[in-house]
N, C-alpha and C positions, 0 to 999 in steps of 0.2 A: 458399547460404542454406538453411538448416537448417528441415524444418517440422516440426509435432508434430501429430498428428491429433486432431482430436475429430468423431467421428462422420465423417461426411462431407466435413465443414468441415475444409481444413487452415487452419491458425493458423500465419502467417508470425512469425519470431524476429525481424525488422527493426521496433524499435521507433515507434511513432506519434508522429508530429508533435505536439511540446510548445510550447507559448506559454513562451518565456524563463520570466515568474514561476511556472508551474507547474514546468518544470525544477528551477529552488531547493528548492522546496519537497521534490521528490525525492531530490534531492540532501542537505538536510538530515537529511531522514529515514534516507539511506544511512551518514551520516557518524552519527547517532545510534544506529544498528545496530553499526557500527562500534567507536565507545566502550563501548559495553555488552560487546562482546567482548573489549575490552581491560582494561577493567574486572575480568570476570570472569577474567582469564586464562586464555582459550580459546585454541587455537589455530584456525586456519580447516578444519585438518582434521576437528577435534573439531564442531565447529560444522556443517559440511557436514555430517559423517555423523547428526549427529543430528537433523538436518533432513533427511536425503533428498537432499539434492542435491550437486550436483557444486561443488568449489573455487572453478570459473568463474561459476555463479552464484551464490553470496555471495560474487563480488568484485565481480558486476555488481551486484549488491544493495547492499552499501556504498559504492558511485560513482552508487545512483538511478537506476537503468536503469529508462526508460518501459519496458520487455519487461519485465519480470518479472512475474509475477501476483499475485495480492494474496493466493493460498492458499502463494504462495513467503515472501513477506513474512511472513505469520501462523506457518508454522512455524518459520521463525528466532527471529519474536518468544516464539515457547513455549520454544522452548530457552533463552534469557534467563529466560522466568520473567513474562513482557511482556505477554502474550497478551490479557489484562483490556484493555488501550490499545485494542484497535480497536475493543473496545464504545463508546468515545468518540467516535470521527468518528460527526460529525454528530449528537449525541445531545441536542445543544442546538440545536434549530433558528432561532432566534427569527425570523428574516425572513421562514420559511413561516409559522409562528402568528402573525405581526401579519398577513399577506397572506390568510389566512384568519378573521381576527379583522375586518379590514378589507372582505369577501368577503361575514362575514354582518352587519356593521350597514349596508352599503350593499341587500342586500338585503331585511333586517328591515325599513327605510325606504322601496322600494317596494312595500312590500305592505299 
């Protein structure tokens, strides 16, 4: 089992227990990575080196691997062209602003 250091902290490469629906999701995303490569007619070689990383991780990247890290992710997506996308997650909250909307007339009301 392979670790990679930060600071102190080693960071095991054994990925973290995924809920099935959270797996999909990863998994789509790997396969959307994917197409975009094919798309561009990239090769993996091309694609690896211009990220930085190695062939095995954007394979593991295109199959959705919980291990990979989200600074792995983003620099694949720059080499696409992509990179605007992760300003998206979560940039439409609505469930925290109703839960805070809901937060101050309950409290507006006891005061």
């Amino acid at each position: 089992c392979e670790t990679h250091s930060m600071g102190n902290h080693p960071m095991p490469s054994k990925p973290p227990v995924m809920f099935p629906s959270d797996q999909r999701i990863l998994e789509r995303l790997g396969e959307r990575l994917r197409l975009a490569r094919q798309r561009r007619r990239f090769s993996t070689e091309l694609v690896a080196a211009r990220a930085r990383i190695s062939r095995t991780t954007l394979y593991r990247a295109e199959k959705g691997s919980a291990a990979i890290s989200m600074g792995v992710y983003l620099r694949i997506l720059a080499v696409y062209g992509l990179e605007g996308d992760l300003d998206l997650i979560a940039s439409d909250d609505r469930l925290g602003r109703d839960l805070q909307d809901a937060g101050m007339k309950s409290r507006g009301r006891s005061s």
